[in-house]
C-alpha positions in Angstrom: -38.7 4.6 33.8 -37.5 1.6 35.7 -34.0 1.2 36.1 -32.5 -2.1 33.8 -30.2 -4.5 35.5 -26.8 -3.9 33.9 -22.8 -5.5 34.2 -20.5 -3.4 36.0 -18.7 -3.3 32.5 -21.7 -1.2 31.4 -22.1 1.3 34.6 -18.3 2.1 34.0 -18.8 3.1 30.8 -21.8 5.0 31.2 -20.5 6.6 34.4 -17.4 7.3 31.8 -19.7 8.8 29.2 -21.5 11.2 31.5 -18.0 12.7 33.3 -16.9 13.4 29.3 -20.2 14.7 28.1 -19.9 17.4 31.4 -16.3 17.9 31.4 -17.3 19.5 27.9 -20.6 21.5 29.3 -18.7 22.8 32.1 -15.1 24.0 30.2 -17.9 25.3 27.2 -20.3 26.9 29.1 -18.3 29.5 31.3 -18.7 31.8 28.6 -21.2 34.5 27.5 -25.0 33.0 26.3 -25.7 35.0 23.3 -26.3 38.3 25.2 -28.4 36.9 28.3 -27.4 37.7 31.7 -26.4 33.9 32.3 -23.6 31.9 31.2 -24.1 28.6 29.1 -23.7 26.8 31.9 -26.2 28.6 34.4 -29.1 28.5 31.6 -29.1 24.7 31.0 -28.5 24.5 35.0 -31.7 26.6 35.2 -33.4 25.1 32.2 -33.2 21.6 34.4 -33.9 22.9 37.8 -37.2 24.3 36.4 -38.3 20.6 35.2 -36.9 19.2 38.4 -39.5 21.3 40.4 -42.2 20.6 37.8 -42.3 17.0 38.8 -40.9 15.8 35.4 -39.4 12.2 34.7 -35.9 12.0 34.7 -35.7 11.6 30.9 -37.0 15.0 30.6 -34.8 16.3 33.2 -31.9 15.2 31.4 -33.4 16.6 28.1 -33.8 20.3 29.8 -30.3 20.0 30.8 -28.8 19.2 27.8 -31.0 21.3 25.5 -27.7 23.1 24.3 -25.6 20.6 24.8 -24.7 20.9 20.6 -22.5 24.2 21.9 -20.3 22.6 24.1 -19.2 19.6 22.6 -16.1 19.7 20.4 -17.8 19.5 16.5 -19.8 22.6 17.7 -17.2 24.3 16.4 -17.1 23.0 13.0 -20.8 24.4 12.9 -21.7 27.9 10.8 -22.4 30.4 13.2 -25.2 32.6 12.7 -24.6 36.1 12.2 -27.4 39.1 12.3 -26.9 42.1 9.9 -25.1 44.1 12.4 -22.6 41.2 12.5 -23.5 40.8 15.9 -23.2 36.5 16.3 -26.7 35.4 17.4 -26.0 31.5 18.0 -24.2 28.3 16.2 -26.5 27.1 13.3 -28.4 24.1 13.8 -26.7 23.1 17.3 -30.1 21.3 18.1 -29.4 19.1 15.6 -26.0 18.6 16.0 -26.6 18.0 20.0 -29.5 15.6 19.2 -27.4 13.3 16.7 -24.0 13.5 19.2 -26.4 12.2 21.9 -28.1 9.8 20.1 -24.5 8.2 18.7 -23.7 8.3 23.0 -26.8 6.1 23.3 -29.1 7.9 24.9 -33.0 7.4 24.8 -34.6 8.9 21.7 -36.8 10.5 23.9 -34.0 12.8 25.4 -32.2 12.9 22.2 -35.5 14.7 20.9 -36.6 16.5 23.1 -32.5 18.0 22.9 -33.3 18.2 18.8 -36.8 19.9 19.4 -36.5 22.8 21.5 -36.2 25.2 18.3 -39.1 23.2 16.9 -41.1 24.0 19.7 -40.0 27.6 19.7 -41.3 27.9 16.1 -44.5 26.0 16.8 -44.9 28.4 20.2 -44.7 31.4 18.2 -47.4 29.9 16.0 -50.1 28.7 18.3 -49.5 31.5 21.3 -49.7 35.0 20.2 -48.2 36.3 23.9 -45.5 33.9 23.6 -43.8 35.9 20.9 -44.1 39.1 23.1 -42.3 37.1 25.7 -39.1 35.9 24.3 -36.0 38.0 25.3 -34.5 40.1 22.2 -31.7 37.7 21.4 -34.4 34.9 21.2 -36.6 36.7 18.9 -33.1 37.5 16.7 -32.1 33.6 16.5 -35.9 32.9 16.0 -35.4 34.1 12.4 -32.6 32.2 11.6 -34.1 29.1 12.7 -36.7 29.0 10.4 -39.5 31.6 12.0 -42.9 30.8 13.0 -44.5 27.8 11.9 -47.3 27.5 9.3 -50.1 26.1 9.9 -49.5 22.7 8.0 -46.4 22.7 10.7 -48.3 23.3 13.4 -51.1 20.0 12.3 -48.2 17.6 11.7 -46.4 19.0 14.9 -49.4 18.0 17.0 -48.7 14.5 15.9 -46.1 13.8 18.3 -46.4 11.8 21.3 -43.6 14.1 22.8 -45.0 17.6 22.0 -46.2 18.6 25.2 -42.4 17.1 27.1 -41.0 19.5 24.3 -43.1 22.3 24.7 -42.2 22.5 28.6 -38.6 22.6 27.6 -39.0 25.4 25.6 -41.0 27.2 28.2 -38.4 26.3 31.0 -35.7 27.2 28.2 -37.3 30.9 27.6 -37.6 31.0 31.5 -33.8 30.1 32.6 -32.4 33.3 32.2 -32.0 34.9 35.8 -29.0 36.2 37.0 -27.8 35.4 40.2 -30.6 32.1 40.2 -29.8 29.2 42.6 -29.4 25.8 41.3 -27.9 22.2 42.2 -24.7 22.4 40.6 -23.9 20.1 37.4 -22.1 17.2 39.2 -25.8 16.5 40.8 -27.1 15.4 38.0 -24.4 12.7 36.8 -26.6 10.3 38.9 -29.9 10.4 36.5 -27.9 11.2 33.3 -25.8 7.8 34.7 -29.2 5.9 35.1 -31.1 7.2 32.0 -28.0 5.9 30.0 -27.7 3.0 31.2 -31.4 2.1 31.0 -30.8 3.3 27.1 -28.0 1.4 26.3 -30.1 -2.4 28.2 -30.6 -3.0 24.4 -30.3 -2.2 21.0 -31.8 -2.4 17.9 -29.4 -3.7 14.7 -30.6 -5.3 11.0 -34.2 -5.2 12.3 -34.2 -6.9 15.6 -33.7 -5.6 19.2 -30.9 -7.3 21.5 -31.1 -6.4 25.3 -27.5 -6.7 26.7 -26.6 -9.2 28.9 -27.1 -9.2 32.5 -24.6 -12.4 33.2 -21.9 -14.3 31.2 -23.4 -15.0 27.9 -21.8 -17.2 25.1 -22.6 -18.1 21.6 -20.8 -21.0 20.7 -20.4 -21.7 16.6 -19.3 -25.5 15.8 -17.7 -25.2 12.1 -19.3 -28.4 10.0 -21.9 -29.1 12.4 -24.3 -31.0 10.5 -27.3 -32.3 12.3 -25.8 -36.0 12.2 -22.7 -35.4 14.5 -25.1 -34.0 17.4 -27.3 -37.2 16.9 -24.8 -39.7 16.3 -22.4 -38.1 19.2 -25.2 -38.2 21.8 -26.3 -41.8 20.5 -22.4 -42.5 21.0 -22.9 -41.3 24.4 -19.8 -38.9 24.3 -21.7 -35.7 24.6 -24.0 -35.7 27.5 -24.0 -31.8 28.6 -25.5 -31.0 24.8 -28.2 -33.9 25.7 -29.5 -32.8 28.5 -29.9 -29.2 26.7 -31.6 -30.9 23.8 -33.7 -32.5 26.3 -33.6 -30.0 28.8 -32.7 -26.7 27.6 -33.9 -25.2 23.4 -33.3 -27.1 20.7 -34.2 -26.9 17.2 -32.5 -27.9 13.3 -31.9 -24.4 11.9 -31.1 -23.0 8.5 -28.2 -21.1 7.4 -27.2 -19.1 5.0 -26.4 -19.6 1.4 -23.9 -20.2 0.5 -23.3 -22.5 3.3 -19.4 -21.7 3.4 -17.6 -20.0 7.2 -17.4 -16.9 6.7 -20.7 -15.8 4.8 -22.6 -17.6 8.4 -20.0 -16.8 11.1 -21.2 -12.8 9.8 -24.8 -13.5 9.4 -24.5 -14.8 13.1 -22.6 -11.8 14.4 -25.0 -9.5 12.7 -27.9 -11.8 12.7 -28.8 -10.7 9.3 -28.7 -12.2 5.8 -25.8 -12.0 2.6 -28.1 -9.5 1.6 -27.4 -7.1 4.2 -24.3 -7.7 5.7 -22.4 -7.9 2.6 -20.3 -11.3 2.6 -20.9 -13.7 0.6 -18.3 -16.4 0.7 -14.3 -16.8 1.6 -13.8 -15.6 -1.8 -14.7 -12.9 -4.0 -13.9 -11.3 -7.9 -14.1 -7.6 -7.4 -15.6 -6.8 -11.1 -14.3 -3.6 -11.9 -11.2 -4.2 -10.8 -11.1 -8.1 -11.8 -9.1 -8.8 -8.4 -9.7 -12.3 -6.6 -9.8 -11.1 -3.0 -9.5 -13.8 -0.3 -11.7 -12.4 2.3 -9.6 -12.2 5.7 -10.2 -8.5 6.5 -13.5 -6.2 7.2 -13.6 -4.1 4.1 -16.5 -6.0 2.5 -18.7 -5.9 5.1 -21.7 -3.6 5.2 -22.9 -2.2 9.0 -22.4 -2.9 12.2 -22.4 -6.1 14.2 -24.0 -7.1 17.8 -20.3 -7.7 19.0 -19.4 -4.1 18.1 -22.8 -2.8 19.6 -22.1 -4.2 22.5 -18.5 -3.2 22.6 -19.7 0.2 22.1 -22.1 0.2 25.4 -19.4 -0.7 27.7 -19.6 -4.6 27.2 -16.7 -6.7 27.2 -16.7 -9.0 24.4 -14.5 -11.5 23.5 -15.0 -13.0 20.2 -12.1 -16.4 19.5 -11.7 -17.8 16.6 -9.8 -21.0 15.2 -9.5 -19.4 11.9 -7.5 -15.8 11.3 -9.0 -15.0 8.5 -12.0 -14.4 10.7 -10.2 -12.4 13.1 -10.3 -9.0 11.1 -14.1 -9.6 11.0 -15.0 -10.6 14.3 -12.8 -7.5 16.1 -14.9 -5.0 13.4 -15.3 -1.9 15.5 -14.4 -3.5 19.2 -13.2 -1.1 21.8 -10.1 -3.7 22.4 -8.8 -1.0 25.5 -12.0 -3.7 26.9 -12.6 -6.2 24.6 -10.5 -9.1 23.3 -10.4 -10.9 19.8 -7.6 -13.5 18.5 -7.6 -16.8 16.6 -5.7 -20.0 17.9 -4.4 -20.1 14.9 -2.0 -17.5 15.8 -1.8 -17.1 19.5 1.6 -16.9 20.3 1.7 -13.5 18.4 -1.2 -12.0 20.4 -0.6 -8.6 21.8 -2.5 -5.8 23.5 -2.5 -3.3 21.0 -3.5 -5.7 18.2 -6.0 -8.4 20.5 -6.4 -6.7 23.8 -4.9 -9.6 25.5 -0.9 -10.8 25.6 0.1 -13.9 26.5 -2.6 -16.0 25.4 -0.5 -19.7 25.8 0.1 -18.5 29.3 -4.0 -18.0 29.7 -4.7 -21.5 27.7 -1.7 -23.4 29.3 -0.3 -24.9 26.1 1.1 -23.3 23.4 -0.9 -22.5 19.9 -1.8 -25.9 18.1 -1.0 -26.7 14.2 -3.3 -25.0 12.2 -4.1 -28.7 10.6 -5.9 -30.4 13.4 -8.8 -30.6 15.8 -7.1 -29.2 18.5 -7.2 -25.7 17.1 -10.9 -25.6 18.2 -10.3 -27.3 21.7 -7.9 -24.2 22.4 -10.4 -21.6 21.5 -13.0 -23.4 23.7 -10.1 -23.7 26.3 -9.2 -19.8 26.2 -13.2 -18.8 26.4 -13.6 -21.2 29.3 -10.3 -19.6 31.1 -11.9 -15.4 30.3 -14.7 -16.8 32.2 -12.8 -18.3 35.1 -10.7 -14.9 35.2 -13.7 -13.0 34.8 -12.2 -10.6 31.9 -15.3 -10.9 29.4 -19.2 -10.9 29.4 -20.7 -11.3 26.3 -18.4 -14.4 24.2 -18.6 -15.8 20.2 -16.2 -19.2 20.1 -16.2 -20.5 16.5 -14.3 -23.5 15.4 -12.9 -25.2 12.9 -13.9 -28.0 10.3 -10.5 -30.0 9.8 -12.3 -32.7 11.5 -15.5 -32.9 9.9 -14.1 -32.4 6.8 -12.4 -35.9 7.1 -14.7 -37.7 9.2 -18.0 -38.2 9.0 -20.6 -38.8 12.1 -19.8 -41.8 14.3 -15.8 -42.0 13.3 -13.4 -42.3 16.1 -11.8 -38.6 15.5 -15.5 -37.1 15.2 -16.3 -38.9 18.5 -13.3 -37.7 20.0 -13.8 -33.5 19.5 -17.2 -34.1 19.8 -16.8 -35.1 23.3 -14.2 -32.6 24.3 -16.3 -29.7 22.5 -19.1 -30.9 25.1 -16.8 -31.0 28.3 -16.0 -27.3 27.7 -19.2 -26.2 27.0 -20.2 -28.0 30.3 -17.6 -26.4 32.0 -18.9 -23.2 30.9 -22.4 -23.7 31.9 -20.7 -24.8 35.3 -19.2 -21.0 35.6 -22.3 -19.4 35.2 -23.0 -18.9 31.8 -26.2 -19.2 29.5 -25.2 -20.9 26.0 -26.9 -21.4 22.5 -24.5 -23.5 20.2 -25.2 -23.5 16.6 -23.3 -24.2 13.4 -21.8 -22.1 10.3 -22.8 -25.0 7.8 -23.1 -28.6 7.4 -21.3 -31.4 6.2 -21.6 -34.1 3.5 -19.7 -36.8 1.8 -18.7 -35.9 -2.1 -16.9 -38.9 -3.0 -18.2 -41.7 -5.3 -18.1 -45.3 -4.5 -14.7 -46.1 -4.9 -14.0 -43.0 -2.6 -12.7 -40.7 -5.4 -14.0 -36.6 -5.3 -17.1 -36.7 -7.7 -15.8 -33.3 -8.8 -16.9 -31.1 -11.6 -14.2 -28.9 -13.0 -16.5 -26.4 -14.5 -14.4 -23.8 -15.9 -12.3 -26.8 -17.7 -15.8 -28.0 -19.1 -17.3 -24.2 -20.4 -13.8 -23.5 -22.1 -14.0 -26.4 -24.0 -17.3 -25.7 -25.6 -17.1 -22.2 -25.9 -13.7 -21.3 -25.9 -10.5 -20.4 -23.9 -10.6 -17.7 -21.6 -14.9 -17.6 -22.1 -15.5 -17.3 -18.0 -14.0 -17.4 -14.4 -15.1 -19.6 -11.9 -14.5 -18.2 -8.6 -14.7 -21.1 -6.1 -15.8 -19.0 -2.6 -14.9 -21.9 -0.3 -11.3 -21.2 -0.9 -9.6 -20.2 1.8 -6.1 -20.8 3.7 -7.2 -24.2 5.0 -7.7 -25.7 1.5 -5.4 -28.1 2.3 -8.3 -30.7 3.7 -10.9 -29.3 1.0 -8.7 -28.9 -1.9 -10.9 -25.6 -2.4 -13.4 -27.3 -3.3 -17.6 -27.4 -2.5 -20.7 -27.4 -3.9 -21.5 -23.7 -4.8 -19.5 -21.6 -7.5 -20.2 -18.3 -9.4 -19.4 -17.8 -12.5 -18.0 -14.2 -14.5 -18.4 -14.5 -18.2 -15.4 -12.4 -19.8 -15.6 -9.9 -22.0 -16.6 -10.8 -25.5 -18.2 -13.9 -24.3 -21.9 -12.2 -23.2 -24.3 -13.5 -25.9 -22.9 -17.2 -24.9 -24.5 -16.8 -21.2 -27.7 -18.4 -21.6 -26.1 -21.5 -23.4 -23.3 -21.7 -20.9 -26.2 -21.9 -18.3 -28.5 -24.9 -20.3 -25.2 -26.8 -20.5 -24.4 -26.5 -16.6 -27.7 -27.5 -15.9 -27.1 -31.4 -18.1 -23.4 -31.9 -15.9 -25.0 -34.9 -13.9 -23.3 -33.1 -10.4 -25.5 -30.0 -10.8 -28.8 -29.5 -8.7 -29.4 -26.2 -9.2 -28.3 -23.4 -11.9 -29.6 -19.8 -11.6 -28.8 -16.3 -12.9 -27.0 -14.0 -10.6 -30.1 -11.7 -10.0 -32.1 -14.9 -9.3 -29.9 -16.5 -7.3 -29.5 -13.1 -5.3 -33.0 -13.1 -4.7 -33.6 -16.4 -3.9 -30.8 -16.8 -1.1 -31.4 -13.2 0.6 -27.4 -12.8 -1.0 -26.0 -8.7 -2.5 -26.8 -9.0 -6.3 -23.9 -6.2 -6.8 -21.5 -8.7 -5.3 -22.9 -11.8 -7.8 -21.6 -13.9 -10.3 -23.6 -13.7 -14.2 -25.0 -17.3 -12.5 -24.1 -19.8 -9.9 -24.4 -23.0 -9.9 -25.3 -25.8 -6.7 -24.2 -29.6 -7.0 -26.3 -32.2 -5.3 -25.4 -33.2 -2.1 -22.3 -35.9 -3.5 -21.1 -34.0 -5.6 -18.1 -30.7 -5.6 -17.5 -28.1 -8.1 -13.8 -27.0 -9.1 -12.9 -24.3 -11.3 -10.1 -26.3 -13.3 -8.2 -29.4 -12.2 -5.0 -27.2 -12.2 -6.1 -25.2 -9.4 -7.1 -27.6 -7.5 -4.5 -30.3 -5.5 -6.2 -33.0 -4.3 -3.0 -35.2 -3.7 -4.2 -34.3 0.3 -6.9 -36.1 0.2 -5.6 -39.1 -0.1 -6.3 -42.0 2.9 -9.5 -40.3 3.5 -12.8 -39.4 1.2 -13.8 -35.3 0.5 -16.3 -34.5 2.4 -17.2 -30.6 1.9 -20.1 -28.2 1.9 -21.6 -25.1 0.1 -24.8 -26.1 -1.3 -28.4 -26.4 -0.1 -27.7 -29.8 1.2 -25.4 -28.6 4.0 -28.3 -25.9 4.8 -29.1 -27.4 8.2 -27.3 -27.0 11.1 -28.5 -27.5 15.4 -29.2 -24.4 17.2 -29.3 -25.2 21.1 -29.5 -23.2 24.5 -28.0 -24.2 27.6 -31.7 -23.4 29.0 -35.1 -23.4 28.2 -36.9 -20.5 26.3 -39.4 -18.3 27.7 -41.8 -18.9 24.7 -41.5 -20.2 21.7 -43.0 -19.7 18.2 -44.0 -23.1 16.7 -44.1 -21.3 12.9 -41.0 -19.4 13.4 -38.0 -20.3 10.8 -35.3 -20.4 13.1 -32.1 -19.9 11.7 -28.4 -20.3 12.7 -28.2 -16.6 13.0 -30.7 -16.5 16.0 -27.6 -17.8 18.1 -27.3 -13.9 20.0 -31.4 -13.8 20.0 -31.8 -16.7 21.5 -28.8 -16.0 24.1 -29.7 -12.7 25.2 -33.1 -11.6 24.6 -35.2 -15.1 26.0 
């Protein structure tokens, strides 16, 4: 097996993994083996010196000597033993299993992780197909033979012989039944910390997560999300001549328009790109959610909601330092899901002055950027994540790096404005600047951006809960608004996507309530939760009874109570959340090996298209 090109980050922490996996082998296996002649320890030495001399790969080295490896580590314990009628103790009770599964959660190849899980499986299928092999087995492994399961039958044996593996697992077992000799001489266990080093490490090059494989990075690598990035500030900022690194990667480098995910609000995309997966399977589906058994409106600013794991924690996990920045703190939760932050690093700009190494795994974060944190309200709170990313390069203190940003701008200025220009321009020197330090880049965006004012610049808003209870009643629905979130301030929590909870009492009223959404003159799209699940890969469990889309000018508000759009004054709304803020760029810093013309690319192919092309 050829050995993978790796970051120091990941040796360590493979070199780390081994030195715990045989501090436990060698403290366990001291101690009696089941009434052989050999300790623990000597057996799986044996067990692996007999492959070694059999000219076996180093995969199936490792596998001989960790064949047992489920009785040293510390759940062994919580395993039943196995007891014969005597009362004599014959074993641990599915320690095969228990070894495979421990292995397999280290990250080693499922090659060794089965052939660690099949060495019983071969004993049985042995027993079955070799009539001397029975006859050979010492007494204590004819006694645990029976509480493993016995022989196999012959429907065992035909779907055993399936295996691409069988005969890799059959050796074991034979080298397993062999390594019993007292007094035998062996390389001691430290000698094999090199291949169990290497066979990790080749393991743990990439993983597999929502369906796709990532392969970890072998240099500085850096997904870069651009909050609001509709399609028309990249063209109008490069026509405006203020961002000239992004043009020469759109002429240069990968570019494509992508689509995101519905609905086109932050956090629903910022998790589909960390997961590079769908609503569907990661769970979030806006910034704001009605829990319906308990009735709770939950902002979401935390990871409870989310469903699996993400590509920053997966590569957190195999010894790569990640260091996920956000504008935003109600992302922070999120982002840092799972992160080993003893080597990793997450924080927002938002807050940090307050960063600390217990809670971030980094202190002194104004020191790092220069400045301290900017206000919350401005453009400058995405400069300073780009600012703190570009500095973790320069220090060399991450490898693997998700920047997101904030809207505030493009939520008051549209393309070709002087304040668009402006971060445009300094979002394309730091992204320069990081190119210039070595590192590969794809930029992408969360959502895009549109103008939902009328002609005399007034919100074209429908304040949908205001119109329903006025036709069928007070108290008839909720409309939960999921763009809400702590920065309403420059939305006025509103956008183009809302769901809608008919209250109790109210059910047989649903399919009227949805023919009069779909006549409001805002509305492009109305669709029953199950439908509208469907449709937009989004959980049905965590739907509305029906949701509704505006067209592209238009906003949706629950009722003109909750919303206060006295901060929109001097400039028009411009917001997002529907189907016509579904396009966003997706760029790399460099070309792509190969490209499918008919693929769909979407904004969460940011971490494909930064690591695995």
């Amino acid at each position: 097996m050829a050995e993978a090109a790796v970051l120091p980050s990941v040796h360590a922490r493979a070199r780390d993994t081994i030195s715990s996996l045989f501090s436990f082998i060698d403290a366990q296996g001291q101690g009696d083996y089941i009434g052989e002649a050999v300790s623990q320890l000597e057996h799986s030495l044996q067990t692996a010196y007999l492959a070694q001399q059999a000219g076996a790969d180093d995969e199936t080295v490792l596998g001989a000597l960790l064949h047992d490896v489920g009785r040293f580590i510390p759940a062994a314990s919580e395993m039943p033993a196995m007891i014969a009628p005597d009362g004599t103790y014959v074993g641990t009770a599915s320690h095969e299993i228990l070894g495979e599964n421990y292995l397999r959660q280290l990250g080693f190849s499922e090659k060794v992780c089965q052939l660690v899980g099949s060495h019983v499986m071969a004993k049985r299928y042995l027993t079955a197909v070799d009539k001397g092999y029975h006859d050979g087995l010492s007494q204590s492994s004819k006694t645990t033979l029976k509480y493993q399961g016995g022989t196999f039958t012959p429907e065992q044996v035909k779907e055993a012989q399936k295996d691409p593996w069988l005969q890799e697992k059959l050796a074991v077992r034979r080298w397993d039944d062999q390594a019993k000799e007292a007094g035998a001489k062996t390389p001691d266990l430290k000698s094999y910390e090199p291949i169990a080093t290497k066979c990790l490490m080749n393991s743990r090059s990439q993983f597999q997560l929502h369906g796709r494989t990532y392969n970890l990075p072998t240099r500085p690598s850096v997904v870069v999300c651009v909050d609001g990035f509709d399609p028309e500030y990249l063209q109008q900022a490069i026509k405006d001549g203020v961002m000239p690194n992004l043009a020469s990667f759109v002429e240069k480098g990968f570019h494509v328009t992508a689509e995101v995910a519905m609905p086109t609000f932050t956090n629903t995309n910022n998790v589909s790109i960390i997961t590079g997966a769908e609503p569907a399977v990661h769970g979030i589906n806006g910034n704001y959610f009605l829990d319906r058994e308990t009735h709770e409106e939950i902002m979401i600013q935390d990871d409870r909601l989310l469903r699996g794991s993400t590509i920053l924690e997966q590569m957190s996990k195999r010894g790569v330092r990640v260091a996920a920045v956000t504008a935003k703190n109600k992302l922070a939760k999120i982002l840092e899901h799972g992160l080993d932050l003893n080597t990793s690093i997450c924080f927002s700009s938002e807050f940090a002055a307050s960063c600390s190494k217990a809670e971030n795994g980094i202190d002194n974060v104004e020191k790092l950027v220069g400045r301290e944190q900017p206000d919350r309200h401005s453009g400058e709170l995405s400069i300073y994540v780009l600012d703190a990313g570009v500095q973790l390069l320069k220090d060399n203190r991450a490898d693997l790096f998700y920047l997101t940003l904030s809207d505030y701008i493009q939520h008051k200025h549209a393309p070709g404005e002087k304040e668009s220009d402006e971060l445009y321009a300094a979002i394309d020197k730091r992204v320069g600047e990081l190119v210039r330090l070595g590192a590969v880049v794809a930029i992408t965006g969360d959502h895009g951006m549109s103008s939902k004012s009328l002609s005399d610049g007034k919100p074209n808003v429908l304040f949908l809960e205001d119109e329903l209870e006025s036709r069928f009643g007070k108290g008839c629905c909720r409309v939960i608004c999921p763009i809400t979130d702590p920065f309403a301030r420059h939305h006025a929590g509103l956008g183009s996507f809302v769901r809608v909870y008919v209250e109790k009492g109210h059910e047989q009223s649903i399919d009227k309530m949805i023919e009069t959404c779909g006549q409001f003159p805002q509305v492009e799209l109305v669709l029953s939760g199950p439908d509208a699940a469907k449709r937009f890969a989004m959980p049905e469990d965590r739907e509305g009874d029906f949701v509704i889309v505006t067209k592209k000018n238009a906003v949706i508000g629950a009722s003109a109570a909750e919303h206060d759009l006295s901060n929109l004054e001097g400039h028009s709304l411009r917001s997002h959340g529907g189907l016509s803020e579904l396009h966003v760029p997706l760029i790399r810093s460099e070309p792509l090996r190969s490209v499918d013309s008919k693929r769909r690319w979407r904004n969460f192919d940011a971490f494909d298209i930064v690591l695995n092309y």
